[in-house]
C-alpha positions, 0 to 999 in steps of 0.5 A: 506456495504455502508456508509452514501455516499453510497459507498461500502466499500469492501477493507481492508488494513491489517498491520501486522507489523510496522518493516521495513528492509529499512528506506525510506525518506517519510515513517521512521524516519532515526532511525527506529522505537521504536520496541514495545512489543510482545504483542503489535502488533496483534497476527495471531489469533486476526488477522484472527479475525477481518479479518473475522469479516470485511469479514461478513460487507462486505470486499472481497478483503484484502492487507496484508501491513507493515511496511514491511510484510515480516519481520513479522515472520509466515507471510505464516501462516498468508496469508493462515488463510485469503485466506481460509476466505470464502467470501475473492475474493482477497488476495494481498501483498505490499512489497518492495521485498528485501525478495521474494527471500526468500518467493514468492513461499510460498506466492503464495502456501498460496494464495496470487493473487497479489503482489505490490512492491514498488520501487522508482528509477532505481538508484542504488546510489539513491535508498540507498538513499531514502531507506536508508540502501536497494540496488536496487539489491536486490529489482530488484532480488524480482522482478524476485523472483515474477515472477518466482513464478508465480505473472504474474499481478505484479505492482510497486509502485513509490512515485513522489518526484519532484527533486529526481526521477521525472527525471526517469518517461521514465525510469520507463515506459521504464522499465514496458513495458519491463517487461510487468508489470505495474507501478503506479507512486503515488503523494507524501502526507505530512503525518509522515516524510513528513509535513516538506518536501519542498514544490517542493517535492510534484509534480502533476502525470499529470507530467507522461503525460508530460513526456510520452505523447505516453501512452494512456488511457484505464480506471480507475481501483480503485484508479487509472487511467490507461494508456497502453504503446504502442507496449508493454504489460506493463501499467502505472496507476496514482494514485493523492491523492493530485491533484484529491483526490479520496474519492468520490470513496474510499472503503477502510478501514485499520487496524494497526499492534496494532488493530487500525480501520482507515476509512481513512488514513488521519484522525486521528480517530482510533478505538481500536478493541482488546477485542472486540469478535464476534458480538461486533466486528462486530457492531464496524467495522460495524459503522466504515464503515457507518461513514467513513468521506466523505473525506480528506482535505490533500494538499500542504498546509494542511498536513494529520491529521493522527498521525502515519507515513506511516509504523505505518499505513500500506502503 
């Protein structure tokens, strides 16, 4: 389905949970979350209907997202309900991979294409503490899970946070073309636990070229601009909300682990979609999609309009 500038909208983010096993800086409140009620969060039935009811407007590729997804107990049940939807091309995961030891052969039996998993250091003393209570070891075994299980198109996702993990560019680069995944370094938002972030938090990706001015470019895939390493098979994507917003080519739209429809992650319209059935469900996302604002007005000075933090959106 096109909207009002005439792009199509073909992705859908859907959270099935706002729960996390890790607290990372930019995303939760050090606390945690207020756990909310059963009833609350979306059952594996509302959620296979309002992913169908997308799929009729026109959705062909869904990301199963948190919080974490992991932790949402029947998550295979889940994935297998929305690989069987007949128009569905592309089923994917993000993750932090604490638990794909535990659930990457199950979700590629469920049918789950491709996983992204995100990791933000290297560092083992660093990355305790931007997750706050994760260890890195436990993050690098998820991703030997992931590839162990068969995911070959793996790829990281690494928040730039200047002053905490822009000293690791090479490393990571290093790290993707040993492994021959790719990684995608994404500009931190000022959005939920990030709006009081110093300001020399929030750097430009062209940082990445900076740094490894080697990489070359081969395209721009979605969101991202993409660069291959050289002598390896390992790519690097870059991925700037911030400096080059991409709205203009944006075809997504979210739903929240309580029903909400997002058209865009920065706004701070949300339409409920529980109680809503059949036609009426459709007609509603429907207009969510032809109305989809033209674009965000995020930047360093400007935070996101959004009320919710990351992980009560889905990342």
């Amino acid at each position: 389905m096109r909207d009002r500038f005439n792009r199509n909208i073909t992705y859908l983010r859907l959270s099935v949970t706002d729960l996390c096993n890790l607290r990372c800086v930019y995303c939760m409140p050090e606390t945690g979350v207020h756990k909310k009620k059963h009833s609350d969060i979306l059952s594996v039935e509302e959620i296979e209907e309002m992913a169908r009811a997308c799929v009729a407007c026109g959705v062909k590729k869904i990301r199963v997202t948190g919080g974490e997804p992991l932790v949402r107990r029947g998550i295979e049940d889940i994935c297998a309900r929305l690989s069987a939807i007949d128009g569905v091309e592309e089923l994917c995961m993000t993750t932090n991979g604490i638990l794909l030891p535990k659930y990457a052969q199950k979700l590629k039996k469920a049918g789950v294409l491709r996983l992204n998993i995100s990791l933000d250091t290297l560092n083992a003393e660093k990355y305790r503490a931007i997750s706050r209570v994760g260890t890195l070891k436990d993050a690098l075994n998820g991703i030997e899970a992931a590839k162990q299980a068969g995911f070959s198109d793996l790829k990281l996702n690494v928040v730039l946070m200047g002053g905490i993990n822009d000293d690791e560019i090479r490393d990571f680069v290093r790290f993707a073309g040993e492994q021959s995944i790719e990684v995608r370094f994404i500009e931190l938002m000022p959005i939920g636990e990030c709006r009081t972030f110093d300001k020399k938090r929030f750097i430009e990706s062209k940082k990445v070229l900076e740094a490894t001015p080697e990489l070359i470019e081969k395209c721009t895939e979605g969101v991202a601009r993409i660069y291959s390493i050289p002598d390896s098979k390992g790519q690097v994507g870059l991925i700037s909300p911030m400096s080059t917003h991409f709205c203009p080519g944006c075809n997504r739209i979210r739903i929240t682990g309580d029903g909400k429809l997002k058209p865009c992650l920065h706004s701070s319209e949300e339409i409920s979609l529980r109680g809503l059935h059949g036609e009426a469900l459709k007609e509603t996302i429907g207009d969510a999609m032809r109305n989809k604002p033209q674009r965000h007005h995020l930047d360093a000075k400007t935070p996101s309009e959004s009320l919710r933090t990351m992980n009560a959106i889905g990342g």
